[in-house]
Residue frames relative to the residue before (quaternion, step in Angstrom):
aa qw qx qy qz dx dy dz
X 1.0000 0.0000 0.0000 0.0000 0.00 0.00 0.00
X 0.2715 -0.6521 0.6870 0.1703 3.66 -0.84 0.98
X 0.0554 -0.6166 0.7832 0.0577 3.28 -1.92 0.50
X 0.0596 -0.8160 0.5708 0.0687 2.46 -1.95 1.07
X 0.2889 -0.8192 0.4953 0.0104 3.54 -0.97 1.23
X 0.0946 -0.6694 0.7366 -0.0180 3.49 -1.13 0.81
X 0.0216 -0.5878 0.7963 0.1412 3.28 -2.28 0.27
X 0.2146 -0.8610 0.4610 -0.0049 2.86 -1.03 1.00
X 0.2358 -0.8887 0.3931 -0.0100 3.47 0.15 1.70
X 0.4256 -0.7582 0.4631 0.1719 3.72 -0.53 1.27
X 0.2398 -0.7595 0.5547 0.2409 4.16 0.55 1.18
X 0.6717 0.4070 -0.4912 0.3767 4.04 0.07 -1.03
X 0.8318 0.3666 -0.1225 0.3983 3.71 0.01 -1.21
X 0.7151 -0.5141 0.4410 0.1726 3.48 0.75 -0.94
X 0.8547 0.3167 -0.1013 0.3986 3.04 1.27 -1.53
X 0.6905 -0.3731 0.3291 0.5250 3.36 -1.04 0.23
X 0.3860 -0.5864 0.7001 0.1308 3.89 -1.48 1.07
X 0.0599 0.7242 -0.6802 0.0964 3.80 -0.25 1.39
X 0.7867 0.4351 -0.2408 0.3659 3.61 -1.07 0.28
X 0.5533 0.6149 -0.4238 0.3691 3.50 1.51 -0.59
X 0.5995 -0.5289 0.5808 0.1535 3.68 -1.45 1.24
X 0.3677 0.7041 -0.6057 -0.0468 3.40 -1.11 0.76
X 0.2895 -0.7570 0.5577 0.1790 3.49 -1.38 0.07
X 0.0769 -0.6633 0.7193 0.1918 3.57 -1.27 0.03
X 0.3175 -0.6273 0.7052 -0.0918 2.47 -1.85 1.55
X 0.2974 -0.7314 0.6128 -0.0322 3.51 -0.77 1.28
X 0.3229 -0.7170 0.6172 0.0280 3.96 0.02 1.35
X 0.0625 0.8406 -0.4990 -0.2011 3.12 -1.25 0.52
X 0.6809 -0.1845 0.1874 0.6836 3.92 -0.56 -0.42
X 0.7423 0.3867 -0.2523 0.4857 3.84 0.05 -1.60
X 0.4363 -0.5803 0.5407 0.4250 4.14 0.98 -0.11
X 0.3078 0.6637 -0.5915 0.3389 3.87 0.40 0.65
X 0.1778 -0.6398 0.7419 0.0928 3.31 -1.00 0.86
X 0.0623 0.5638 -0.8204 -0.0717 3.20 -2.36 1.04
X 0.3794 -0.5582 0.6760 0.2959 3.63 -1.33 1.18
X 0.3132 -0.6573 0.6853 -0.0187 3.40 -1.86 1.47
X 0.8801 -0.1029 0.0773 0.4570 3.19 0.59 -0.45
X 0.0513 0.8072 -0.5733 -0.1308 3.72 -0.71 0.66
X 0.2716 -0.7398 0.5975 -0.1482 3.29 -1.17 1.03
X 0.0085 -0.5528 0.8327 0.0294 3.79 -1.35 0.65
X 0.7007 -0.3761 0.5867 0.1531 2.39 -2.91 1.38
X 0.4645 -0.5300 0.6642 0.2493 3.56 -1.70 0.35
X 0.5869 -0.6246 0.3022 0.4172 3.35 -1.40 0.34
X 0.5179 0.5971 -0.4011 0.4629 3.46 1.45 0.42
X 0.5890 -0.6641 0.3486 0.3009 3.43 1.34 -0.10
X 0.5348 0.7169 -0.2563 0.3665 3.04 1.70 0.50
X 0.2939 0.7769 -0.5410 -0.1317 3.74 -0.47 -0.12
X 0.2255 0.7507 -0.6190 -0.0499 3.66 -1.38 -0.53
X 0.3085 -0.7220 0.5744 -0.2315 2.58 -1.65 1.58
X 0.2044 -0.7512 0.6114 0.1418 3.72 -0.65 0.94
X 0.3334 -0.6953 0.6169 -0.1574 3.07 -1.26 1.08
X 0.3360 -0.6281 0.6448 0.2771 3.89 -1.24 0.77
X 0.1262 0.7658 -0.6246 -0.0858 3.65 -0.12 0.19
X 0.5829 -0.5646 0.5765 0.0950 3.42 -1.95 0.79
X 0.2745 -0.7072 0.5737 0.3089 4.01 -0.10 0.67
X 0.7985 0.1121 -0.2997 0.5098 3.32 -1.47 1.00
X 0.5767 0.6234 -0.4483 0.2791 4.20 0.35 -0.52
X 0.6418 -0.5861 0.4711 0.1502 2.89 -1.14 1.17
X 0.2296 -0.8099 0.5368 -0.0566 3.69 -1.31 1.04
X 0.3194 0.7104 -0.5961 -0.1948 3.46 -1.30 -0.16
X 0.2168 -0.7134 0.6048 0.2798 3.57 -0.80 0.62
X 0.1923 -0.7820 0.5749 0.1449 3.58 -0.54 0.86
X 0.1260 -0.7468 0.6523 0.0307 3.87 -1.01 0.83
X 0.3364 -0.6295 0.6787 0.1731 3.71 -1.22 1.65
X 0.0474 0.6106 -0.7901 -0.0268 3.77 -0.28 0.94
X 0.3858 0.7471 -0.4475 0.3046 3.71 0.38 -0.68
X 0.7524 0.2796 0.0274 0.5959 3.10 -0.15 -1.86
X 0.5895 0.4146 -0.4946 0.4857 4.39 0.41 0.31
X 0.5893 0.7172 -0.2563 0.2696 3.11 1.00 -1.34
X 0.8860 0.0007 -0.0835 0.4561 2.83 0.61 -1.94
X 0.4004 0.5101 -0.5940 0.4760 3.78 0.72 1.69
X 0.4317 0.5219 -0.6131 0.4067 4.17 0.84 0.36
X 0.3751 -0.5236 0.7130 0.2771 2.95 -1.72 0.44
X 0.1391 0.7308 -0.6409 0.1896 3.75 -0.61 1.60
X 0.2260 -0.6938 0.5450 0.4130 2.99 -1.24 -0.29
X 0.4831 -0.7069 0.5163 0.0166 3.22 -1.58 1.41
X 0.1612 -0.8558 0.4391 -0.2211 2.84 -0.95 1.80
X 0.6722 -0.1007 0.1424 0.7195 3.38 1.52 0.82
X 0.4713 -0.7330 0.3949 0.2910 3.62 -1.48 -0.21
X 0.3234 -0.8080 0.4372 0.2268 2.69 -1.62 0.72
X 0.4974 -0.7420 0.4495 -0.0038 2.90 -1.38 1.60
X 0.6179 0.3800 -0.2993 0.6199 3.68 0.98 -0.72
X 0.1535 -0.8325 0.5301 -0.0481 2.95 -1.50 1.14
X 0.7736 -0.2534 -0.1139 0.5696 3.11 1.79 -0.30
X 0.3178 -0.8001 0.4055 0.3074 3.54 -0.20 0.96
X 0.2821 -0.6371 0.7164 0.0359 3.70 -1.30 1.00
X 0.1789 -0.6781 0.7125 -0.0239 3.18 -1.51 1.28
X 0.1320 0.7785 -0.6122 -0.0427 3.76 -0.58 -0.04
X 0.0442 0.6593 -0.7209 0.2089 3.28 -0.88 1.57
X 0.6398 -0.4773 0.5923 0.1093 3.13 -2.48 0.47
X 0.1282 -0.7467 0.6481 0.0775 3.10 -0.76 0.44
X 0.1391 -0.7799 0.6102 -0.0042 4.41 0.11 1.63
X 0.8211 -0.0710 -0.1990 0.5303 3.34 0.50 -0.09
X 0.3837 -0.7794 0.4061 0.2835 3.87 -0.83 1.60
X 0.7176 0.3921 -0.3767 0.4352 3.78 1.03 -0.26
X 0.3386 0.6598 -0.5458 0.3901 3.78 0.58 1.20
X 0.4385 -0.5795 0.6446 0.2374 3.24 -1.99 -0.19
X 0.0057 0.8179 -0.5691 -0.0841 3.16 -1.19 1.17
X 0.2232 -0.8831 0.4126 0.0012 3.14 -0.11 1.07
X 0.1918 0.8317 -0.5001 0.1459 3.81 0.33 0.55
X 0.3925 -0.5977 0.6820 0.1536 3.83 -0.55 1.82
X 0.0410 -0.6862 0.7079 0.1622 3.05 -1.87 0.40
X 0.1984 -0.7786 0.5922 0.0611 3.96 -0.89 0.55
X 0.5293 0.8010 -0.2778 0.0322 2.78 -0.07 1.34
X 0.4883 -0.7668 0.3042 0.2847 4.07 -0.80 0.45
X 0.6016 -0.5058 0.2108 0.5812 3.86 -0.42 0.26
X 0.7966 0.1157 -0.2374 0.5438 3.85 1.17 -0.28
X 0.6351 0.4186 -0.3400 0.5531 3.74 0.32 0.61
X 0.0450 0.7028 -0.7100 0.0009 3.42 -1.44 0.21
X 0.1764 -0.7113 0.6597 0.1663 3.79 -1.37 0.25
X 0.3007 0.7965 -0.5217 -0.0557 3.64 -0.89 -0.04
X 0.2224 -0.7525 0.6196 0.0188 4.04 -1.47 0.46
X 0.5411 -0.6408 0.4907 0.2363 2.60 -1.53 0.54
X 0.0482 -0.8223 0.5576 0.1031 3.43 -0.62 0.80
X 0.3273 -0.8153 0.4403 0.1853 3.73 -0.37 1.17
């Protein structure tokens, strides 16, 4: 069983993204998506989750920054336009850890792989 794990890091303020909503989305040959798992960050901005994964199959972990975004108490500068950020990655070996931080802002995000 592979697991996958994210922290999620609040770019305006600094702090730890707790509460944010994610899913994984398992891709197939025909480009069908099935959701495998949904899941919310801790209030530290953490989550992780094992997972059957498929060597070489296709992924997306999908993150509602959107919907974190616009319940922070920020200040608001214009609109926001990103609504949820989508990673897609591989999974080469299915009993590993994929770990992938996200950084991110109501219209920008950064993220890596962390082995």
């Amino acid at each position: 069983m592979a697991v996958l794990s994210s922290h999620f890091l609040n770019a305006v303020d600094g702090t730890h993204a707790g509460a944010v909503a994610v899913s994984l989305m398992s891709i197939g040959d025909d480009g069908q998506r099935e959701t495998l798992f949904t899941a919310e960050s801790d209030a530290h901005g953490r989550f992780s989750h094992g997972f059957d994964a498929v060597s070489g199959r296709s992924y997306e972990m999908v993150i509602a920054s959107g919907a974190y975004f616009k319940t922070a108490d920020l200040p608001r500068s214009g609109a926001q336009i990103l609504d949820k950020i989508v990673v897609r990655f591989t999974t080469p070996d299915p009993d590993s850890s994929y770990h992938i931080p996200i950084i991110m802002a109501p219209n920008s995000y950064s993220c890596w792989w962390s082995a």
